[in-house]
C-alpha positions as CSV (number, residue, x, y, z in Angstrom):
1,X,1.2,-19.0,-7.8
2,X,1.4,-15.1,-7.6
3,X,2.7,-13.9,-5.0
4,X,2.4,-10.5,-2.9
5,X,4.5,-9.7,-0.1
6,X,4.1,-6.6,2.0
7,X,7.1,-5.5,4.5
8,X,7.9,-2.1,6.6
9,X,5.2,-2.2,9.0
10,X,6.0,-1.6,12.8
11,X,5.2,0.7,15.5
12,X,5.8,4.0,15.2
13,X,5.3,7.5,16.9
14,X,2.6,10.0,15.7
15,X,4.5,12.3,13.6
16,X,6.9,9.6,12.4
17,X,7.2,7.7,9.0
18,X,7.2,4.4,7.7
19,X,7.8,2.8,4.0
20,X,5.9,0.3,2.8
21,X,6.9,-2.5,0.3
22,X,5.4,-4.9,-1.7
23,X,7.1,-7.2,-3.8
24,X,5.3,-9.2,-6.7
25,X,5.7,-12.4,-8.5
26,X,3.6,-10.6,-11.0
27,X,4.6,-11.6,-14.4
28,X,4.3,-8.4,-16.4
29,X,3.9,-6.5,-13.4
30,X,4.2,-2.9,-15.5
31,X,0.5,-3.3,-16.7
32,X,-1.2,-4.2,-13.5
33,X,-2.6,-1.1,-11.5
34,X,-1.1,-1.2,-8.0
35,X,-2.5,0.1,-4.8
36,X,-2.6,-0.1,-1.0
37,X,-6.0,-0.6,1.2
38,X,-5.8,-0.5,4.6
39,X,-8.5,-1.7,7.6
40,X,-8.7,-1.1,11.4
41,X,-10.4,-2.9,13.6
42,X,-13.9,-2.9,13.5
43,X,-14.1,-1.2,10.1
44,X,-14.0,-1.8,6.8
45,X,-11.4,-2.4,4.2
46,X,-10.9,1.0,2.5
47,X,-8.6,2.0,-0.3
48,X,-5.4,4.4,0.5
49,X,-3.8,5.1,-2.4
50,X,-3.4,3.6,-6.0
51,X,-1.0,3.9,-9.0
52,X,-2.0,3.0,-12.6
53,X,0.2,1.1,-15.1
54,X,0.9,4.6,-16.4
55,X,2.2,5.8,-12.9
56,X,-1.4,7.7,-12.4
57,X,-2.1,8.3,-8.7
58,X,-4.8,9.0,-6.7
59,X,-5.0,9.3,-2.3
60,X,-7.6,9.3,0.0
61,X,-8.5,12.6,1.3
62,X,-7.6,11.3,4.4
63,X,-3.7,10.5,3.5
64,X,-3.3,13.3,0.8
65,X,-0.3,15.3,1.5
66,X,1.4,12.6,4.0
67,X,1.3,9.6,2.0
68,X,3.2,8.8,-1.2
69,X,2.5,5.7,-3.7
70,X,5.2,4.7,-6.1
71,X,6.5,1.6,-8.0
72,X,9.4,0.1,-9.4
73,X,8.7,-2.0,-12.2
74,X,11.9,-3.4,-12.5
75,X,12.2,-4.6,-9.1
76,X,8.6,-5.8,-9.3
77,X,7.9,-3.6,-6.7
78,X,5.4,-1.2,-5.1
79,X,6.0,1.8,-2.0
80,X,4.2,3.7,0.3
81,X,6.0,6.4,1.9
82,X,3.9,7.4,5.2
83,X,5.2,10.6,7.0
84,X,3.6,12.3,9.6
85,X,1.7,9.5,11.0
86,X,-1.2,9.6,12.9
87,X,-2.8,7.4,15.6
88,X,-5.8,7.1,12.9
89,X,-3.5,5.4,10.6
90,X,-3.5,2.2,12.6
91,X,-4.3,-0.3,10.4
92,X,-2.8,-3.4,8.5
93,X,-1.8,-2.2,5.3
94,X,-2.6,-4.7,2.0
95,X,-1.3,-4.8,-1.3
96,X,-3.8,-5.4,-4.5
97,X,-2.7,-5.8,-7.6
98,X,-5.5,-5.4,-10.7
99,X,-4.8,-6.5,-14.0
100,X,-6.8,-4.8,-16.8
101,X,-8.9,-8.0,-17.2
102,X,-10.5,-7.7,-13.2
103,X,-7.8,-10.6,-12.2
104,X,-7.0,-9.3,-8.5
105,X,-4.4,-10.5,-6.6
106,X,-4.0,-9.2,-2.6
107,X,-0.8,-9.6,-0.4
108,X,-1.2,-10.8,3.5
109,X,-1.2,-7.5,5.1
110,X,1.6,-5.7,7.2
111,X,0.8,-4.4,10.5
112,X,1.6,-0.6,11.2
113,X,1.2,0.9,15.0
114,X,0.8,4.6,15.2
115,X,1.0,5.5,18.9
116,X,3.6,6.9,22.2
């Protein structure tokens, strides 16, 4: 059973940062494009950043210049560095991993708190 497990959520002050994590079960990980979503209550899930197999990025307009998306395919692994925070950015944070033949797998969610 694959397996995604997000950590580094919290609470945190506006103007603060957080890193994200998600470790995979994935067997051959490398070749699965990564990314985080995030959703807030009341709205819809909505995509924050993604990373290809070929460490290709992309960011919503709303998280470009704050937000950072990498992976460590040796360790399975996949980060979201979050600095400057804003209240807006309340949200619980998921994990989805795509393989190239639309197999998606999604993590539980971790919780992140922007506020004083």
């Amino acid at each position: 059973q694959v397996q995604l497990v997000e950590s580094g959520g919290g609470l945190v002050q506006p103007g603060g940062s957080l890193r994200l994590s998600c470790t995979s079960s994935l067997s051959r990980f490398s070749i699965y494009t990564m990314a985080w979503y995030r959703q807030a209550p009341g709205k819809q899930r909505e995509l924050v950043a993604r990373i290809t197999s070929g460490t290709s990025t992309n960011y919503a307009d709303s998280v470009k210049g704050r937000f950072t998306i990498s992976r460590d395919n040796a360790k399975n692994t996949m980060y979201l560095q979050m600095n400057s925070l804003k209240p807006e950015d309340t949200a619980v944070y998921y994990c989805n991993a795509a393989h190239p033949f639309d197999i998606t797998y999604w993590g539980q969610g971790t919780q992140v708190t922007v506020s004083s």
